[in-house]
C-alpha positions in Angstrom: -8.8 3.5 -41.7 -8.7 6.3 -39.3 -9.3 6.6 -35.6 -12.8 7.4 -35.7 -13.9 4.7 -38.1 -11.5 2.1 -35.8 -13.9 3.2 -32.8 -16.6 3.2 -34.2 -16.3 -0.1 -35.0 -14.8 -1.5 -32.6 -17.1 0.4 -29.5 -20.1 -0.1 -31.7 -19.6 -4.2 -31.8 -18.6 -4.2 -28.0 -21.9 -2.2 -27.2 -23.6 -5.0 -29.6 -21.8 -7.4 -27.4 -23.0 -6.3 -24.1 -26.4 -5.3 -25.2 -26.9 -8.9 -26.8 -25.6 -10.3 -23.5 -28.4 -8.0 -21.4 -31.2 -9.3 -23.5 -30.2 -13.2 -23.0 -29.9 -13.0 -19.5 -32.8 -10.8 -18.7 -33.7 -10.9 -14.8 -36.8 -12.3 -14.7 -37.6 -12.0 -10.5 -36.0 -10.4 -8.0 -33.3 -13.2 -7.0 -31.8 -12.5 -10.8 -32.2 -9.0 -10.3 -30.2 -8.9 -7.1 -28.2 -11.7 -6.5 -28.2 -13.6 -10.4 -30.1 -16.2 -9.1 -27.7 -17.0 -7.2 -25.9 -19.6 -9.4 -22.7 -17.8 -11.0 -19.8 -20.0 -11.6 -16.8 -19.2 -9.4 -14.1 -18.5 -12.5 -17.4 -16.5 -14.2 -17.9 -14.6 -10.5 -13.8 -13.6 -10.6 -13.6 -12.3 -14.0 -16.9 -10.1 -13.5 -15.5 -9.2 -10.0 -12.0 -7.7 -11.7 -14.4 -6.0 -14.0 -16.4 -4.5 -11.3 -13.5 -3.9 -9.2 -11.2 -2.3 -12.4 -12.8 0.8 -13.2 -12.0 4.2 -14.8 -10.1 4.9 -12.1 -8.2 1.6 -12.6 -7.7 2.2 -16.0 -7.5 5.6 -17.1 -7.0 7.2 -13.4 -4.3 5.3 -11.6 -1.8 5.4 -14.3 -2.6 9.0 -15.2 -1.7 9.9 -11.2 1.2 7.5 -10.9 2.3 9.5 -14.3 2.3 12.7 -12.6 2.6 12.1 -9.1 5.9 9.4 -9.5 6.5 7.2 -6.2 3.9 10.0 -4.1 0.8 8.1 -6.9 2.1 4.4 -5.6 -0.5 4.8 -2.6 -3.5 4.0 -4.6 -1.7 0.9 -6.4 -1.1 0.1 -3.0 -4.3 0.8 -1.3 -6.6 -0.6 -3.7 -4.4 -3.8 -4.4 -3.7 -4.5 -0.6 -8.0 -3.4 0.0 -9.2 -6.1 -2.5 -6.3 -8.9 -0.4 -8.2 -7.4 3.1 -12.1 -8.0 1.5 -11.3 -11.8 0.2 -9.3 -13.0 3.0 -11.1 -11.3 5.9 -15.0 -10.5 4.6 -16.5 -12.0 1.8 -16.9 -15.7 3.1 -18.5 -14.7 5.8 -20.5 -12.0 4.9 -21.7 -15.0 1.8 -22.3 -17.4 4.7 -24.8 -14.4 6.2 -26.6 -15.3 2.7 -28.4 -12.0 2.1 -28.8 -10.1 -1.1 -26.8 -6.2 0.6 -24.8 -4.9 2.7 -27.7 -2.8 4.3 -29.6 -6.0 4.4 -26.4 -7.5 6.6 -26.4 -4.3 9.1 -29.7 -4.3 9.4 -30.9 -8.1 10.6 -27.1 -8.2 12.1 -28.4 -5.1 14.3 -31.8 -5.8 14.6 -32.7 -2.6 13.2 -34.3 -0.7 11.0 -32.4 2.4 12.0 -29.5 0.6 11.0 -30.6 -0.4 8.0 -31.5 3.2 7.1 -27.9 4.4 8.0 -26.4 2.1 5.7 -28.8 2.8 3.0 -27.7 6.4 3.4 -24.1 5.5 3.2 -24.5 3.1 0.6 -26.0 5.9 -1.2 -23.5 8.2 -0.5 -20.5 5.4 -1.0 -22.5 4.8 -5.1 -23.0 8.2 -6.4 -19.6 9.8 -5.7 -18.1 6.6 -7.1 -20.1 6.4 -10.0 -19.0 10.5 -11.0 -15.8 9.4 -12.0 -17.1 6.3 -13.8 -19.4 8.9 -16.0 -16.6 11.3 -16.1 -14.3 8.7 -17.8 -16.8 7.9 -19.9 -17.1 11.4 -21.1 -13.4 12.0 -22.0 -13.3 9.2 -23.9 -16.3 9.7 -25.9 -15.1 13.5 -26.7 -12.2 12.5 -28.0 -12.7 9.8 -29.9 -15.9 10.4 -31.2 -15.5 13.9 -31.7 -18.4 14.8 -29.1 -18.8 16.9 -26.1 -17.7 15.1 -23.0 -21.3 16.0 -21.8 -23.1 14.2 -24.8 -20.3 11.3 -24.1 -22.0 10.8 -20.6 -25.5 10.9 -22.0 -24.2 7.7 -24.3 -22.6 6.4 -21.6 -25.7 6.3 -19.7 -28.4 4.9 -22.0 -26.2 2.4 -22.5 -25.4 1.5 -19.2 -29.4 2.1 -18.5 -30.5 -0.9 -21.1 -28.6 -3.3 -19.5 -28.3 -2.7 -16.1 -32.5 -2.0 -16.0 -33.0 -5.3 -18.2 -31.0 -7.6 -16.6 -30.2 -6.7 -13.3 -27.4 -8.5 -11.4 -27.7 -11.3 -13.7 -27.0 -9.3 -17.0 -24.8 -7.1 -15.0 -22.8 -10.0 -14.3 -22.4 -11.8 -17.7 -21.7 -8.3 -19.4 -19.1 -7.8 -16.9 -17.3 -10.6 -17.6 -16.6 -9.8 -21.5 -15.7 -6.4 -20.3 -13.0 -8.0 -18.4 -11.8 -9.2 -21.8 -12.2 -6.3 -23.4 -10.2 -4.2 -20.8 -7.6 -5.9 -20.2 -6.9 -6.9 -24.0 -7.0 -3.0 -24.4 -5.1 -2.1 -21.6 -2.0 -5.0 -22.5 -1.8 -4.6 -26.1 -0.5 -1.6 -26.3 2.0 -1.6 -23.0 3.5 -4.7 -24.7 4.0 -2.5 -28.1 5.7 0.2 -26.2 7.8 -1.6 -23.9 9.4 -3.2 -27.0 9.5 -0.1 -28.4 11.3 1.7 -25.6 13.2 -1.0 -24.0 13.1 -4.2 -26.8 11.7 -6.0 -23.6 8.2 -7.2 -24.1 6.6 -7.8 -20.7 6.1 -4.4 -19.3 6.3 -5.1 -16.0 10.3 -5.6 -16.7 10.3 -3.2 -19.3 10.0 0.3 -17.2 12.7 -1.4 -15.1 14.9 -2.1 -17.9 17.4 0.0 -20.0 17.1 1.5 -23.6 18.8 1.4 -26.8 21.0 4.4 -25.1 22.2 1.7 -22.0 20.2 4.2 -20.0 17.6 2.7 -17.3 14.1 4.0 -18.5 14.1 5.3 -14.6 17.1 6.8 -14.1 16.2 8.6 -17.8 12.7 9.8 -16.6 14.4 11.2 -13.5 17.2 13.0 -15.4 14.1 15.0 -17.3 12.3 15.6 -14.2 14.9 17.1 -13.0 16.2 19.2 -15.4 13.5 20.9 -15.9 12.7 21.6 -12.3 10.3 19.0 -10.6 11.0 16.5 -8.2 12.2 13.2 -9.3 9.9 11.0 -10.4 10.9 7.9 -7.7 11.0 10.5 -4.9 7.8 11.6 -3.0 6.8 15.0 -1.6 3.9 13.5 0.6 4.0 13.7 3.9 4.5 9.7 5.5 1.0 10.6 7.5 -0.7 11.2 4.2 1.0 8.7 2.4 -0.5 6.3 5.4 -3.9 7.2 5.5 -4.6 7.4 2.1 -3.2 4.2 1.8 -5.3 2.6 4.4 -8.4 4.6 4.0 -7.8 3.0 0.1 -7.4 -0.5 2.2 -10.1 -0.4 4.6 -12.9 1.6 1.8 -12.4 -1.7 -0.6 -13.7 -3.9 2.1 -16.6 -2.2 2.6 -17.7 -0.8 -0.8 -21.2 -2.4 -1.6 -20.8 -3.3 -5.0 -17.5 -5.6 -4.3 -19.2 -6.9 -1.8 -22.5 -7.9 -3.3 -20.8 -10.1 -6.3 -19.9 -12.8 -3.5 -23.4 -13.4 -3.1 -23.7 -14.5 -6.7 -22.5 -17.7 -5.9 -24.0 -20.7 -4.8 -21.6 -21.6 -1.7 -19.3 -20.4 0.9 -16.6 -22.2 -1.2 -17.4 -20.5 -4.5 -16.8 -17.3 -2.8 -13.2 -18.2 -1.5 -12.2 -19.5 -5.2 -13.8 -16.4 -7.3 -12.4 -14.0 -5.2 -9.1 -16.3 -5.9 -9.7 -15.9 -9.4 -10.6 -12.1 -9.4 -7.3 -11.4 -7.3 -5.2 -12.9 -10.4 -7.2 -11.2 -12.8 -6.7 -8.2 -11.3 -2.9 -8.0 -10.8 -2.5 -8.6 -14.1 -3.7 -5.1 -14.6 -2.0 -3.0 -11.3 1.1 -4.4 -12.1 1.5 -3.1 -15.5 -0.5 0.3 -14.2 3.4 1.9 -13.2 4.5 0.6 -16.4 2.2 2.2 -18.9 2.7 5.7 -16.3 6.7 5.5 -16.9 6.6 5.1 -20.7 4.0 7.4 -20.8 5.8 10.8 -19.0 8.8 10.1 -20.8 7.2 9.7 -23.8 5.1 12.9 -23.1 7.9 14.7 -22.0 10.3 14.3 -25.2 7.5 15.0 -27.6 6.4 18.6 -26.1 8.7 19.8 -24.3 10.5 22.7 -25.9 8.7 22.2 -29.4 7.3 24.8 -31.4 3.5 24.8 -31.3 3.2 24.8 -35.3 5.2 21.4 -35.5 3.5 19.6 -32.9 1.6 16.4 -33.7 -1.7 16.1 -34.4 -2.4 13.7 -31.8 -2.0 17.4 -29.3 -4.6 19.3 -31.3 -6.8 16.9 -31.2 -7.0 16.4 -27.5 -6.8 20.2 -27.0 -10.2 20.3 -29.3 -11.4 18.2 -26.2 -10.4 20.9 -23.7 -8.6 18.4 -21.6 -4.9 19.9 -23.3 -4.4 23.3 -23.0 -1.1 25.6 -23.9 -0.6 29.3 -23.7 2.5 31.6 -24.9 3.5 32.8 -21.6 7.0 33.9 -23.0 6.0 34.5 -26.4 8.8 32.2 -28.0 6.1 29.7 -29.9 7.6 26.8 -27.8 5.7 24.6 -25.4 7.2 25.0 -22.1 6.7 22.2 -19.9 7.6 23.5 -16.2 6.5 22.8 -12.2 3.5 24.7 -11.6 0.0 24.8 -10.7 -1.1 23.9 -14.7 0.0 20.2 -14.0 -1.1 20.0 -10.5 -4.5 19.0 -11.3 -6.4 21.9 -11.2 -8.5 22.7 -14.4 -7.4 25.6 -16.2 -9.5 28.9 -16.6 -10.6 28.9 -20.9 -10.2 32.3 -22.4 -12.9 32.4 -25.6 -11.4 32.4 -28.8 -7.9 30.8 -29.7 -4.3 32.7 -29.8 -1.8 33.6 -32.5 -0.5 30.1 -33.3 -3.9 28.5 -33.1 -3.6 27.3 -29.7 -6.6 26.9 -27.1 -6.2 30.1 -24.1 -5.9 29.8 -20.7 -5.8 32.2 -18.1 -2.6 33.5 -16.8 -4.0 34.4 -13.2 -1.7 31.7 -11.6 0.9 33.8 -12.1 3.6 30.5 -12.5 6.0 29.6 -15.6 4.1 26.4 -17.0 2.4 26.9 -20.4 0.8 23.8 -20.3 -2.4 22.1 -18.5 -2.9 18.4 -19.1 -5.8 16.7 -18.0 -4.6 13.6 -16.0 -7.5 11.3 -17.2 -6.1 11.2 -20.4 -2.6 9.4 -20.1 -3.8 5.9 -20.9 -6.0 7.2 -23.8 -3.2 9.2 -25.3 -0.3 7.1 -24.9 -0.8 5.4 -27.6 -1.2 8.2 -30.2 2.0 9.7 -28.5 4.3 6.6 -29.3 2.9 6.0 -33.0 1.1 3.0 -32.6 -1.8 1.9 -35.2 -4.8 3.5 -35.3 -6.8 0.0 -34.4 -4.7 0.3 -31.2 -5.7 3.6 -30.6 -9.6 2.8 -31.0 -8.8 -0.6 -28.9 -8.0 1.4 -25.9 -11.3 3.6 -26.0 -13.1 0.8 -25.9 -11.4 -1.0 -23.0 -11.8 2.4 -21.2 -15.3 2.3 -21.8 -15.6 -1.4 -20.0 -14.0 -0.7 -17.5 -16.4 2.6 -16.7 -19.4 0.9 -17.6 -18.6 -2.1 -15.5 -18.3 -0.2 -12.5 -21.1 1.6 -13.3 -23.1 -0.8 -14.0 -22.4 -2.6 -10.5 -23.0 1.0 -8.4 -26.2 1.6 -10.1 -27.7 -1.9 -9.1 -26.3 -1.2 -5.7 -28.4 2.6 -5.9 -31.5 0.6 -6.9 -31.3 -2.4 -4.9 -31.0 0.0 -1.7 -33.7 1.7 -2.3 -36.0 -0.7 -3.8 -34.9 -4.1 -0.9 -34.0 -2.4 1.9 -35.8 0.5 2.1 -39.3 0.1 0.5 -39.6 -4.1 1.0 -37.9 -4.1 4.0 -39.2 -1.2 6.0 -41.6 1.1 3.8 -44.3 -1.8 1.9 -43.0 -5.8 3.0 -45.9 -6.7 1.3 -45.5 -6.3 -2.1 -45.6 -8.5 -4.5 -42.3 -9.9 -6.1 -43.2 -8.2 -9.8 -43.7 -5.1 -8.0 -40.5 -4.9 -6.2 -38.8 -5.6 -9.5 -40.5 -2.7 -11.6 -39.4 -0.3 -8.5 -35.7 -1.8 -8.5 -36.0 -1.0 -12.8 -37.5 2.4 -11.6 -34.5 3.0 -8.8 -32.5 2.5 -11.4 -33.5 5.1 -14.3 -33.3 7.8 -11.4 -30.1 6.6 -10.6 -28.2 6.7 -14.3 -29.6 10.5 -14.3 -28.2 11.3 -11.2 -25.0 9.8 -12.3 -25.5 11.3 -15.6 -25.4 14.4 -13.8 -22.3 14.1 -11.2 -20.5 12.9 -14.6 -20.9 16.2 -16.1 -20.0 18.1 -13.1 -17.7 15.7 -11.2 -15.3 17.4 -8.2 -12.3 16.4 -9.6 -10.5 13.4 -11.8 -11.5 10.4 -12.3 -8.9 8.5 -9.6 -9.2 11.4 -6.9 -13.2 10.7 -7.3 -13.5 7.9 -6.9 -11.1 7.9 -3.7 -13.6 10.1 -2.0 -15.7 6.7 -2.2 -13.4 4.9 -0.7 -12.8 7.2 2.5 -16.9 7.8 2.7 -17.1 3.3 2.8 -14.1 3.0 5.1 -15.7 5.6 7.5 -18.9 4.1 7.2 -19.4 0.4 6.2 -16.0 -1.3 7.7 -16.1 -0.9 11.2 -19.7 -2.7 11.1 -19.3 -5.5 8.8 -16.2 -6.0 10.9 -17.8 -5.6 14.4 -20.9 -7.4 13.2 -18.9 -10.7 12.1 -16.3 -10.7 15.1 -18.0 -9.2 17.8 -20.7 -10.4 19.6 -21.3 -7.9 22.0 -21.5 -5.4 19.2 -24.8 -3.8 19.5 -27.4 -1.3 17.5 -26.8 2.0 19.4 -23.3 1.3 18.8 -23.3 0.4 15.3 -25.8 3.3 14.2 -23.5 5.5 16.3 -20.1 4.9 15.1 -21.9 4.7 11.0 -23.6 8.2 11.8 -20.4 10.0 13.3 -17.9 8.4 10.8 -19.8 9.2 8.0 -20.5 12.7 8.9 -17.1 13.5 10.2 -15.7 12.2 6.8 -18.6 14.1 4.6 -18.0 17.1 6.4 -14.2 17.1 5.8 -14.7 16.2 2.2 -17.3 19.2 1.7 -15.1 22.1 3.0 -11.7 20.7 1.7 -12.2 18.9 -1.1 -15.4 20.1 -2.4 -15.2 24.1 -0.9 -18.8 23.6 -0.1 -18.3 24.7 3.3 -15.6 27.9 5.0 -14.6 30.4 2.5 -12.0 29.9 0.1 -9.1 30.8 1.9 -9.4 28.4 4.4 -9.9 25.3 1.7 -6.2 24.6 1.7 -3.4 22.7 2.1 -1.7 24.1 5.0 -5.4 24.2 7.0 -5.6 20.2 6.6 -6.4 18.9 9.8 -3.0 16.5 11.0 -1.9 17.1 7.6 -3.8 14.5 6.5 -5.5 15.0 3.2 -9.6 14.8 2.3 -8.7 11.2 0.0 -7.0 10.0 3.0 -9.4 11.4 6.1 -11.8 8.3 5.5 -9.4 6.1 7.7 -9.9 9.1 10.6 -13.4 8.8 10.0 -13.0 5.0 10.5 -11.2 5.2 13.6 -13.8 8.0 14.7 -16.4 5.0 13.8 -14.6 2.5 16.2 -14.3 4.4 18.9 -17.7 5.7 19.4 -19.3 2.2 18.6 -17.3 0.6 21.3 -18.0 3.3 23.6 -21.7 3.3 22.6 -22.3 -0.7 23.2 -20.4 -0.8 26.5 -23.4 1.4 28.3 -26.0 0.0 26.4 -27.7 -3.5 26.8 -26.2 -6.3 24.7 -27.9 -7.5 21.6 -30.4 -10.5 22.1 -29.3 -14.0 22.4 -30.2 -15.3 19.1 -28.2 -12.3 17.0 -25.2 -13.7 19.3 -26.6 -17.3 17.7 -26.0 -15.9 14.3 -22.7 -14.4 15.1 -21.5 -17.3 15.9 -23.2 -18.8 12.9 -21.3 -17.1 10.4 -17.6 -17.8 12.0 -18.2 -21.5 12.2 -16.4 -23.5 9.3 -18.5 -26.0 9.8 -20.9 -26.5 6.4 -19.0 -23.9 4.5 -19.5 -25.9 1.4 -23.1 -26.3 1.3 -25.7 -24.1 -0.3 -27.4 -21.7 1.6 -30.7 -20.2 0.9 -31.7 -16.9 0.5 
């Protein structure tokens, strides 16, 4: 069969799967909605948390950077792997001995504020939507491929399907789908590195495998740097980052996990303190399984890339390259008029998407504008390295088709668990909590259904016109929590004296310090052009990494703030001190 009917067949009874699963465990009040009830099972809890946690950018992203980037990509293996160690160990017990349904809903009784409460609503806000783009944006390139759509219609499947379940079932449905997505991700995402690990190295656990040597007696390293080299880039395990970047992108990776809402809220899924310590045991497992085979799918698949289009003729290449250029996310133009791919350094494979000249050249190929006046004849799109990789080594089409489904779980997941964190912001802890506390249950479920329809389109739309690829996306999020969310939840469990002005304070000034930096270097929103570069960086420190400035910026101004203003009142010490106490960590706790 070919690729098309696999994927179809395959997606379509996955979709079954997860829409079946929506309409068993519908939410039927709010405590479903937001919290499942509260009654998840800790192993159940882990394997939706790895879910939740492994999205696009887990899947299709990080391998697709490490792939092009080499050793100077290992930053977000290491900053979202390390992040997830920081957020068990240090945050989720206690934050699940708090016992409330958000992380706004934390802030704002830990603060005694409404103020507060709005803040982190605003963060949370802020922290969800740029996340979600690249979970849409995934979504989109795999549909256009593989279904032989637009990416933009891709994204409008991607969101009625993430819609019926996430609006039907809430956290509850969100939480059961989540955990066969697990399954179907990391089947996807194993099968076929096992394949091509035996293939390339006759060593079947990949993690071994990129470190081992092929049928030449050649280390699949030392290989991969032989052809970086020759052809003019840096080797593949050296790094052109600065240490500073490498630093503070790592820990702005670190310190944004801990603090992203929709980690966060699984722990309150369980029924005790406990549960929360074992799941987040489980979901740490389940999670490695995937980052440390991420480097090992990004090896085989540069060197793998590399041998099969570098120097070939355009009219004998395989058909695996025109049909990703139909997707516009390949590109290749004739610079030297020879019919031969050339695959050189140069702004085409530094990430920045190629201008499309209408119409197609002499050997067929898709245009693209010459105006960056470098050598490289070819523009891949990052985001595609995991999807492709198979095709490029020859594995069978159900393999192929296996792959677009995982990467469609592991987008959906996410997406799923940032939309319920849009809706329960806005439907908790801004309308019950501040704007209407007297409505009725039912009624604060139909707005949290409500909250979250307006949220799919506004994802819908920052999938179609995302600021970048899927991994550097959703890094953005990262920076925008760690500026905004960590130092509170932090202060607020370990400081007593920590009070309001100083907690709205350091939110307000790390968030906008970070959004600001974001909009005029990342984004170009603010300055003109020429000063949106590299060289103008502030430190040298990048916009993925200038979250963990914007966390220090947070810190400083909080604990500056509180030492000149009164202390907070004696029973918000009491509950401080509540939720650092072992003492009853087992047993239940109401919401």
């Amino acid at each position: 069969m070919s690729i098309q009917t696999w994927t179809f067949i395959i997606v379509g009874l996955t979709f079954a799967l997860y829409i079946g699963i929506a309409i068993w465990s519908r939410a039927k009040s709010t405590k479903d909605f937001y919290v499942a009830g509260g009654g998840v099972s800790p192993l159940a809890n882990g394997l939706a948390t790895a879910a939740d946690w492994m999205s696009a950018a887990s899947f299709l992203g990080m391998a697709g950077i490490i792939a092009f980037s080499g050793y100077d990509g290992s930053v977000y293996l290491m900053g979202w792997t390390g992040g997830y160690v920081l957020l068990a160990l240090l945050l989720a017990p206690y934050l699940r001995k708090f016992g409330k349904f958000t992380v706004p809903d934390f802030i704002g009784d830990r603060y005694y504020s409404n103020v507060a409460r709005s803040v982190a609503v605003i963060a949370a806000l802020f922290v969800s939507f740029t996340y979600v783009a690249g979970q849409m944006r995934g979504v989109g390139v795999v549909f256009s491929r593989f279904l032989d759509v637009e990416v933009n219609t891709g994204v409008y499947i991607g969101m009625a399907v993430v819609l019926f379940y996430a609006f039907l079932g809430g956290m509850k449905g969100i939480t059961y789908t989540q955990v066969a997505q697990y399954c179907v991700l990391i089947f996807a995402f194993m099968v076929p590195a096992i394949f091509i690990s035996l293939m390339a190295t006759g060593n079947p656990i990949p993690q071994l495998g990129f470190g081992s040597a092929g049928e030449d007696g050649v280390y699949l390293l030392d290989k991969l740097d032989g052809l970086m080299t020759e052809l003019g880039f840096t080797a593949y395990t050296d790094g052109s980052k600065s240490t500073i970047d490498v630093f503070f992108i790592t820990a702005a990776l670190m310190l944004g996990t801990a603090g992203l809402p929709h980690v966060i809220i699984r722990f309150f899924t369980v029924p005790k303190v406990s549960d929360a310590r074992k799941s987040a045991g489980y979901a740490l497992f389940f999670i490695a399984i995937l980052y440390t085979t991420a480097p090992a799918i990004a090896v085989f698949a540069r060197t793998n890339l590399m041998e099969t289009v570098q120097d070939q003729p355009y009219k004998e290449i395989p058909p695996w390259f025109t049909k990703w250029e139909n997707t516009g996310l390949i590109a290749w133009t004739d610079k030297d008029g020879d019919g031969k791919i050339q695959y050189l350094p140069g702004s085409a494979i530094d990430g920045k998407q190629p201008m499309f000249i209408q119409g197609n050249g002499a050997n067929g190929q898709r245009l693209i504008s010459n105006s960056s006046g470098n050598s490289n004849e070819l523009y891949i799109d990052r985001d595609i390295t995991v999807l492709a990789n198979p095709e490029i080594a020859g594995l069978p089409n159900w393999i192929i088709a296996l792959v677009a489904a995982g990467g469609l779980a592991a987008a959906l997941s996410t997406a799923a668990g940032l939309l319920l964190v849009i809706s329960t912001s806005i439907s908790h802890d801004l309308i019950k909590k501040q704007i209407a506390p007297k409505i009725s249950d039912r009624t604060e479920l139909a707005i949290a259904r409500f909250s979250a329809f307006l949220a799919v389109i506004v994802a819908g739309y920052f999938g179609i016109n995302p600021p970048g690829f899927v991994a550097s996306v959703v890094a953005l999020a990262f920076g925008l929590a760690a500026s905004s969310f960590f130092p509170a939840i932090v202060m607020g469990i370990f400081s007593k004296r920590m009070n309001r002005e100083g907690a709205i304070s350091g939110m307000v000034m790390g968030l906008g310090v970070t959004t600001y930096y974001i909009a005029r270097f990342k984004l170009g929103w603010i300055g003109d052009a020429e000063s949106n570069t590299e060289d103008k960086w502030w430190f040298g420190i990048s916009p993925e990494g200038f979250g963990t400035v914007g966390m220090i910026i947070n810190f400083i101004v909080a604990l500056a703030v509180s030492k000149f203003t009164p202390e907070p009142p004696l029973e918000v010490k009491e509950i401080v001190e509540n939720i650092r106490i072992p003492k009853g960590a087992g047993d239940a706790i109401e919401h």
